[in-house]
Every structure is written in C-alpha cells, then in structure tokens.
PyMOL CGO cylinders between C-alpha atoms (Angstrom):
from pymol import cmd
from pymol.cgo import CYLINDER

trace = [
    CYLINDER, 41.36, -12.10, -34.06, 41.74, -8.80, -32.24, 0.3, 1, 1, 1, 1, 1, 1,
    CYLINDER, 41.74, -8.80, -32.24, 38.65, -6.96, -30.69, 0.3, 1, 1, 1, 1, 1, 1,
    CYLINDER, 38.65, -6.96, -30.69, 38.69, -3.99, -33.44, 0.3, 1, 1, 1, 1, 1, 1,
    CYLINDER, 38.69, -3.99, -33.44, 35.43, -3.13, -34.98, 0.3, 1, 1, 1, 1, 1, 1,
    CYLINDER, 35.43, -3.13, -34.98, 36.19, -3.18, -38.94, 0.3, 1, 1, 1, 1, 1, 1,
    CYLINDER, 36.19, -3.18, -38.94, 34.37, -1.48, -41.95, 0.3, 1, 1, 1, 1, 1, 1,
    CYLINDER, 34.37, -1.48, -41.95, 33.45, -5.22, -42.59, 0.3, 1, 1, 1, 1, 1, 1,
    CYLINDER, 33.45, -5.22, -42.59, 31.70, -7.65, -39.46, 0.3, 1, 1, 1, 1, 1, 1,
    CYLINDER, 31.70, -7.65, -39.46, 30.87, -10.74, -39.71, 0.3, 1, 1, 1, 1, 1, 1,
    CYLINDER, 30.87, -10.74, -39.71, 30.63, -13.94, -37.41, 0.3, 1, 1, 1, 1, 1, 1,
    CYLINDER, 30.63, -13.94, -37.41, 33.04, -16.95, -37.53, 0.3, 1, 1, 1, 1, 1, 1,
    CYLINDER, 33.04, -16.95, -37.53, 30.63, -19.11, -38.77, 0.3, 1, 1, 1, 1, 1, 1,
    CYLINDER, 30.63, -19.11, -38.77, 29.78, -16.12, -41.71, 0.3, 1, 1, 1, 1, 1, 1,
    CYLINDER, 29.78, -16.12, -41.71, 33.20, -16.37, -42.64, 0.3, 1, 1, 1, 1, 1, 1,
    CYLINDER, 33.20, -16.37, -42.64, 34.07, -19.79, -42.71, 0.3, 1, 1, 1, 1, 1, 1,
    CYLINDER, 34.07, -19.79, -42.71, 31.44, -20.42, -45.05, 0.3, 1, 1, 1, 1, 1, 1,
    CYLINDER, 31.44, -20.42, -45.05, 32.07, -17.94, -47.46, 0.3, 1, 1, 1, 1, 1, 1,
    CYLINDER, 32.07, -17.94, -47.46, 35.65, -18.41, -47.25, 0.3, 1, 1, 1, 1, 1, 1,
    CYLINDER, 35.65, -18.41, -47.25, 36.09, -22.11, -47.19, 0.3, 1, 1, 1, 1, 1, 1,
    CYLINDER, 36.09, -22.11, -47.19, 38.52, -24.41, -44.93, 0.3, 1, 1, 1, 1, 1, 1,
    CYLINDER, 38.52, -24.41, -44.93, 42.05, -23.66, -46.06, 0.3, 1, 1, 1, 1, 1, 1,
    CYLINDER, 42.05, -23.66, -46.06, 41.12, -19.57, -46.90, 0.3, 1, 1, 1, 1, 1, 1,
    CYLINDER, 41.12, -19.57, -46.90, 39.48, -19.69, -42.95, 0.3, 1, 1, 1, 1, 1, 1,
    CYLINDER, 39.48, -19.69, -42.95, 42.48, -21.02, -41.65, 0.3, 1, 1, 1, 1, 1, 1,
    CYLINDER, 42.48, -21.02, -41.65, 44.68, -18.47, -43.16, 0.3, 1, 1, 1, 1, 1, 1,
    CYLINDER, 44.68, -18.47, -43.16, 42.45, -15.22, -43.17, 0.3, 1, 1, 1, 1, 1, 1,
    CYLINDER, 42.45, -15.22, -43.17, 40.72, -15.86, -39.39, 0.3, 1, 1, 1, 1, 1, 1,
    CYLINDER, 40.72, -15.86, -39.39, 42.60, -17.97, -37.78, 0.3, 1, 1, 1, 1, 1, 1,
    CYLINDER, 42.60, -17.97, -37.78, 46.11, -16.87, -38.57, 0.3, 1, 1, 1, 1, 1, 1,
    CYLINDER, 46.11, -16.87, -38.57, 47.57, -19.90, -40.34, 0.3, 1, 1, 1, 1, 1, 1,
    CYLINDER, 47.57, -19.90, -40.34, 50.08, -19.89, -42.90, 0.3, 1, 1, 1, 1, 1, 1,
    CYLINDER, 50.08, -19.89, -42.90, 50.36, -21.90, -46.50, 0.3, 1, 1, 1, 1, 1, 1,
    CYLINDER, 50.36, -21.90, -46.50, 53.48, -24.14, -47.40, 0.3, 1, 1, 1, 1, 1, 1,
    CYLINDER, 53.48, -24.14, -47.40, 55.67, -22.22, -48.59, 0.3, 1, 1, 1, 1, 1, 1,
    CYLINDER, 55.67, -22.22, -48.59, 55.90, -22.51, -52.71, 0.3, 1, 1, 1, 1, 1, 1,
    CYLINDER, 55.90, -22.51, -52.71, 52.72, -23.51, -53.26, 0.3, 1, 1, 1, 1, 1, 1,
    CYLINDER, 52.72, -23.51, -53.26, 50.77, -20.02, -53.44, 0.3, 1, 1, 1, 1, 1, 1,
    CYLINDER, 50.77, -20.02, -53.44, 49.04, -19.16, -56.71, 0.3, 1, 1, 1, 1, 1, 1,
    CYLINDER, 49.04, -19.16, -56.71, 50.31, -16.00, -56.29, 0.3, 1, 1, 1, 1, 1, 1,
    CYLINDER, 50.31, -16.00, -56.29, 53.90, -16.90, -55.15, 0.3, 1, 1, 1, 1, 1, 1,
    CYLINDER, 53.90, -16.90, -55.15, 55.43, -16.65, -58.85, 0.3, 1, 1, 1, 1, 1, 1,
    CYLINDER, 55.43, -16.65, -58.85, 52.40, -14.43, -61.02, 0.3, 1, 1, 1, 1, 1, 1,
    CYLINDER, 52.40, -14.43, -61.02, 54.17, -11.94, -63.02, 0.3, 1, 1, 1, 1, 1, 1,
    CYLINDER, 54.17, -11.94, -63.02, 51.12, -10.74, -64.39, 0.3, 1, 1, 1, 1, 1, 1,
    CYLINDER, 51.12, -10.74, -64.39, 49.67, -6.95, -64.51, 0.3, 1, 1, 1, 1, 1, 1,
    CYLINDER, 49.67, -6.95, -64.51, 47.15, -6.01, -62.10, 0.3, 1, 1, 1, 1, 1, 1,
    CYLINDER, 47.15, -6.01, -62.10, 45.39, -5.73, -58.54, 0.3, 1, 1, 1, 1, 1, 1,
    CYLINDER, 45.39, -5.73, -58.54, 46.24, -8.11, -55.16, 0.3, 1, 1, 1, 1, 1, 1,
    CYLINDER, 46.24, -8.11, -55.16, 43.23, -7.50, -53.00, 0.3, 1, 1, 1, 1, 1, 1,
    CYLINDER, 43.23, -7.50, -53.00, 41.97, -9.32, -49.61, 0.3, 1, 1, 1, 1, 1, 1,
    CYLINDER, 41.97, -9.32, -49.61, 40.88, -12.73, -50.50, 0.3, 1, 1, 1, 1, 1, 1,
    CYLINDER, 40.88, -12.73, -50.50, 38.30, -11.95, -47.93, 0.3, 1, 1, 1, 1, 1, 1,
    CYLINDER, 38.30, -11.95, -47.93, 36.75, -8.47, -48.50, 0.3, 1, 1, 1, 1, 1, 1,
    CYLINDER, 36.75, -8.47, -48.50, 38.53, -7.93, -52.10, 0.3, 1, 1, 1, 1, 1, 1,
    CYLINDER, 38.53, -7.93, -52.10, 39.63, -4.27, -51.16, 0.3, 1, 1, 1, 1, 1, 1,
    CYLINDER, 39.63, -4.27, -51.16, 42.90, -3.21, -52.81, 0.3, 1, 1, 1, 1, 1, 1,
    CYLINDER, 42.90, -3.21, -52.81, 45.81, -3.93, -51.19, 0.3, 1, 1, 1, 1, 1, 1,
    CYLINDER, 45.81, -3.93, -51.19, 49.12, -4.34, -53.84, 0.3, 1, 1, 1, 1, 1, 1,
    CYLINDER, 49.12, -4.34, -53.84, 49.72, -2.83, -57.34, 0.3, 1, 1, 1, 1, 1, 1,
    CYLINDER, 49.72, -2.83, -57.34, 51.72, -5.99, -59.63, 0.3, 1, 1, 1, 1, 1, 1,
    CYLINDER, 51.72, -5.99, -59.63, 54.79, -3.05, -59.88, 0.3, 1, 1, 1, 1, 1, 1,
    CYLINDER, 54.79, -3.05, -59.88, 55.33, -3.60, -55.80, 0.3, 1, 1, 1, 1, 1, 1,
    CYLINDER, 55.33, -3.60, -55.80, 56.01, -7.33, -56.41, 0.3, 1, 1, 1, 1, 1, 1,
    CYLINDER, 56.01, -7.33, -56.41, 59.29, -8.81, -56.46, 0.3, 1, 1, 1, 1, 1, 1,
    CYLINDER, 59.29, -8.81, -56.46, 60.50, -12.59, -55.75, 0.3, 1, 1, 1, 1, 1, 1,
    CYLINDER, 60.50, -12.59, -55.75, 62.10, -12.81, -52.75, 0.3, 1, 1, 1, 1, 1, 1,
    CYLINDER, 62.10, -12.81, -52.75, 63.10, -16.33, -52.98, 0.3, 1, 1, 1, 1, 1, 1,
    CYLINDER, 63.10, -16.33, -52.98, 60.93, -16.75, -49.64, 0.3, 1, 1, 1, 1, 1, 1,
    CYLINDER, 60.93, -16.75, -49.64, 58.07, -18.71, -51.24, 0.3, 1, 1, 1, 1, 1, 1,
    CYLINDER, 58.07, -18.71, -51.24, 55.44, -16.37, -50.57, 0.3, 1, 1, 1, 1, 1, 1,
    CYLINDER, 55.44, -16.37, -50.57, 54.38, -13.67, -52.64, 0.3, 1, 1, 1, 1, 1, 1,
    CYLINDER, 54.38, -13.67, -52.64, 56.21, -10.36, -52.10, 0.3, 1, 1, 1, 1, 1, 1,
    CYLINDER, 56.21, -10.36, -52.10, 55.68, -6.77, -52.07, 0.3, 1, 1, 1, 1, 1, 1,
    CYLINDER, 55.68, -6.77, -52.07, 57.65, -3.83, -51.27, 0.3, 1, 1, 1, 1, 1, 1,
    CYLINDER, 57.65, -3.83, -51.27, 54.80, -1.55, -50.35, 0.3, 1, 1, 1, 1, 1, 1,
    CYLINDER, 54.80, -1.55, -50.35, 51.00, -1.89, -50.06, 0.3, 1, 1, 1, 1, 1, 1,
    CYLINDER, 51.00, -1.89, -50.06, 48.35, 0.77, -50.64, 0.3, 1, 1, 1, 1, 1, 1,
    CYLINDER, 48.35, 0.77, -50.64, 48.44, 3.81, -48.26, 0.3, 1, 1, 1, 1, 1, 1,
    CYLINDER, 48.44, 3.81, -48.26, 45.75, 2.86, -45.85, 0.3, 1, 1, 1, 1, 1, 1,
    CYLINDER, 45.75, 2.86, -45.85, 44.79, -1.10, -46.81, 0.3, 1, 1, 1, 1, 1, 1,
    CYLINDER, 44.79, -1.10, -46.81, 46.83, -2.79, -44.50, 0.3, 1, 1, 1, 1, 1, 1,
    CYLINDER, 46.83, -2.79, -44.50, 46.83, -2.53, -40.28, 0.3, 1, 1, 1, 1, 1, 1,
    CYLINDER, 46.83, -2.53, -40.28, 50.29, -3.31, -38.69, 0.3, 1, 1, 1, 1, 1, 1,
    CYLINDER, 50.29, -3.31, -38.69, 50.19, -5.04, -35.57, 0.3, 1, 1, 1, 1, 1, 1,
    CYLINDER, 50.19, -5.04, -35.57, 53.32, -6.68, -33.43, 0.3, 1, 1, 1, 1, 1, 1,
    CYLINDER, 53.32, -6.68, -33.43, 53.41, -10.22, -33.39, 0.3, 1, 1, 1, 1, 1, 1,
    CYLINDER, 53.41, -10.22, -33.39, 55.19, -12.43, -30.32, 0.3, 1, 1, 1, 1, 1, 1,
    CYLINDER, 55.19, -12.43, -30.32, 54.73, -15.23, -31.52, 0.3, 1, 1, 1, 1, 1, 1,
    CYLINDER, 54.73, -15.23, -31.52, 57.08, -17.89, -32.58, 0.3, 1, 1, 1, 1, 1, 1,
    CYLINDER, 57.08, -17.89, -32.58, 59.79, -16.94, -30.42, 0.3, 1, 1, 1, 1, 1, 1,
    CYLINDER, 59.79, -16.94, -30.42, 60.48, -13.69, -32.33, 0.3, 1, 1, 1, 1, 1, 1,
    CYLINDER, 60.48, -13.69, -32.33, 59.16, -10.66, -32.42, 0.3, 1, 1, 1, 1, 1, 1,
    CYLINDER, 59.16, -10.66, -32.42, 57.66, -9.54, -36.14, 0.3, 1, 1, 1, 1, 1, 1,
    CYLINDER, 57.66, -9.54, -36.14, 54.97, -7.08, -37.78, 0.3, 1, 1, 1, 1, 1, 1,
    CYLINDER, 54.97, -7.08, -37.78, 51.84, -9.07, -38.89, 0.3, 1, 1, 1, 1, 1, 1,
    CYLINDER, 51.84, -9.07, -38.89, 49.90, -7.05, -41.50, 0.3, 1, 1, 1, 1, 1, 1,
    CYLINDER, 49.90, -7.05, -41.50, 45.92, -7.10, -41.48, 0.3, 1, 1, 1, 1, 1, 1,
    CYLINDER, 45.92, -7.10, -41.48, 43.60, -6.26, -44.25, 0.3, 1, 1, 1, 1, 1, 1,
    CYLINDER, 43.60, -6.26, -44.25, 42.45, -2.54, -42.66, 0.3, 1, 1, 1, 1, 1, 1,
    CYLINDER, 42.45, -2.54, -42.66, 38.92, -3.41, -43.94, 0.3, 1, 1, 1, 1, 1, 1,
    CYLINDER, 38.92, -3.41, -43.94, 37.87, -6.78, -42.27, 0.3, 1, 1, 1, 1, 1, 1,
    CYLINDER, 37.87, -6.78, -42.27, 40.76, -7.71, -39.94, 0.3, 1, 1, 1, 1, 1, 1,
    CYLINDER, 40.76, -7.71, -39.94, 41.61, -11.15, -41.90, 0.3, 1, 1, 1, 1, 1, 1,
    CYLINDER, 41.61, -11.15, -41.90, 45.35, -12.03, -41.46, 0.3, 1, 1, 1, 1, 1, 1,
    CYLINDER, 45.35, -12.03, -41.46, 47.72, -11.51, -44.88, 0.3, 1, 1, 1, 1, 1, 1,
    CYLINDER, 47.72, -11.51, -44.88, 51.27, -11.99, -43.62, 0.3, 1, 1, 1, 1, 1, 1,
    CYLINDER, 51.27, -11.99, -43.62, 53.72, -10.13, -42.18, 0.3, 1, 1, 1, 1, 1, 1,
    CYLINDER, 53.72, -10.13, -42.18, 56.45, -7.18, -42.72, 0.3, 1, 1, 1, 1, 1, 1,
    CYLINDER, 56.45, -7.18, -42.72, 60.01, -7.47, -42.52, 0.3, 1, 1, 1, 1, 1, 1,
    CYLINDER, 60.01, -7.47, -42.52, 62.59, -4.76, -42.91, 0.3, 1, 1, 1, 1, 1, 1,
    CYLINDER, 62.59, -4.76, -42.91, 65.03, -6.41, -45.39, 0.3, 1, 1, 1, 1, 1, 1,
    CYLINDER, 65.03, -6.41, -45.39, 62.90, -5.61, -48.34, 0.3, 1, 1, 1, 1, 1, 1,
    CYLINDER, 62.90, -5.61, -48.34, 66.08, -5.21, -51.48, 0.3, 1, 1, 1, 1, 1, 1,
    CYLINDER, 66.08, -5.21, -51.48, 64.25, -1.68, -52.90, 0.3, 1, 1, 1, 1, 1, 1,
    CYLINDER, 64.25, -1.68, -52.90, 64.01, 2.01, -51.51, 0.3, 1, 1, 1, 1, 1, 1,
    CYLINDER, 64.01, 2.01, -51.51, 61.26, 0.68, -49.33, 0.3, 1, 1, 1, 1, 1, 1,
    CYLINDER, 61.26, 0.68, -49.33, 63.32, -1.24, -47.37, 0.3, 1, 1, 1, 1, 1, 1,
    CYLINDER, 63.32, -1.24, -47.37, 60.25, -3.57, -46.86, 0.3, 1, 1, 1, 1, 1, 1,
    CYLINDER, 60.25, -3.57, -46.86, 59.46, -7.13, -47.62, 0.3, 1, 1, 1, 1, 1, 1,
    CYLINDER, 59.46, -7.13, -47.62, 55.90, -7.60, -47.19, 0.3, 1, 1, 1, 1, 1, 1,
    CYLINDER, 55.90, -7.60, -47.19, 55.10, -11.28, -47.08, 0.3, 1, 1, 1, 1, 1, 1,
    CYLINDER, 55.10, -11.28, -47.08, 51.93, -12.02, -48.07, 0.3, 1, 1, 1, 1, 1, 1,
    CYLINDER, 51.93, -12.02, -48.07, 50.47, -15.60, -48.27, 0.3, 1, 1, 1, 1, 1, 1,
    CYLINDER, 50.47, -15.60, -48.27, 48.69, -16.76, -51.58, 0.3, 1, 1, 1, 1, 1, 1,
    CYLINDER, 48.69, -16.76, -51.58, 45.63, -17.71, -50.33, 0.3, 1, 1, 1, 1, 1, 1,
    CYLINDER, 45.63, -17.71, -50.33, 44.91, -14.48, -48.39, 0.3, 1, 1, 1, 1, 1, 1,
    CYLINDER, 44.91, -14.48, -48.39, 44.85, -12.54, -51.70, 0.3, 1, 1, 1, 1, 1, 1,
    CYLINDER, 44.85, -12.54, -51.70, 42.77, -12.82, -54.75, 0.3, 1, 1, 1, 1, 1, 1,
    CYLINDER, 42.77, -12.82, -54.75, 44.00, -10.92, -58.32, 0.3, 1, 1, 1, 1, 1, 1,
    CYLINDER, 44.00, -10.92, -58.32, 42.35, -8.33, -60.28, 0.3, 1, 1, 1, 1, 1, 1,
    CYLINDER, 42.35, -8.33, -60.28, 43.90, -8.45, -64.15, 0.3, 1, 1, 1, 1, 1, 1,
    CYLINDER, 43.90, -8.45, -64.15, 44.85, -5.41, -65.65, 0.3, 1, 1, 1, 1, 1, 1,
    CYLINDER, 44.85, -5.41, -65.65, 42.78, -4.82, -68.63, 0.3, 1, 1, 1, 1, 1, 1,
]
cmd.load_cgo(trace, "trace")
C-alpha cells in the first residue's frame, strides 16, 4: 500500500481479520479475482457498489455496463470516492483506482469505456459490497 494517511487506519493484521483471506488479498495486497467469477460481474440489480472494505459509496447501478471483460464495470464513480494512482506494473502502464477513504485496491481505469465517459472502470467483485435500492 502507499504511505497516504486515509480517513480510515488500520493495521495489516486489523484488516486481514475483518476482511478475510481472499477480500485481504484483493483490497491490501493488490490481487485480482478470476475473471467471471465476481458476484458482482453480471448483477443487474438497482442500487449502491461501495468499498468492500470501508462500505463508502463508490458506483450508482445506472454507471454499470458489461464490458465483456469479466469484471464488473462502470463508466464513472462518485465525485470524490475513488484515488487514481499510475500503475507500472505488468509491463504496461495503467490507472489503478483506490477507495479515497481507506486506500484498499478496487481495480483500475481504462480509457475505452463505450459511453460519453469514455471510461471503463474495472472493478473486481470482491472489492465491492452492494447496497439494494429500496
């Protein structure tokens, strides 16, 4: 993780036992589900995405789309819930997106999103939890 102080601290061990091995992995240590298997990859429901680690808001249902990636994807996230930071990694260069409240990994940003947006944001399943519309 990067040495920002967020709105939420806690220590490694704090979150990996509230969050569980395979959240942990994703959220902290920047790890990334199989693609296809997310909860969240095909929900068409009405409602809330927040951080599956500090359940702030992050993406209304109406910025979802499927992007035949296998991951769940967005073309826009709240104004201020998300922290963009450049990525090396992997050969490539790409924008990984943070939750702006703890720091926990979600995914990253492309720019070959199919709406006005222009954005993809691609978010994996386990990093988000859902709030129903009621």
């Amino acid at each position: 993780m990067n040495n920002k102080k967020y709105p939420i601290q806690k220590s490694e061990i704090e979150w990996k036992n509230q969050l569980g091995e395979e959240k942990y992995s994703v959220l902290r240590k920047k790890g990334t589900e199989r693609p296809f298997t997310g909860t969240y990859n095909l929900l068409a429901e009405e409602g809330t995405y927040t951080c599956g680690a500090c359940n702030i808001p992050l993406f209304v249902s109406n910025s979802k789309f499927d992007s035949g990636c296998g991951w769940p994807s967005f073309d826009e996230a709240i104004e201020g819930a998300v922290e963009y930071i450049k990525d090396k990694t992997l050969g490539m260069i790409r924008t990984e997106i943070l939750c702006s409240n703890c720091g926990s990994h979600l995914g990253h940003v492309f720019p070959d999103g199919p709406t006005e947006t222009g954005q993809r944001y691609c978010i994996n399943s386990v990093s988000l939890d859902f709030d129903k519309e009621k």
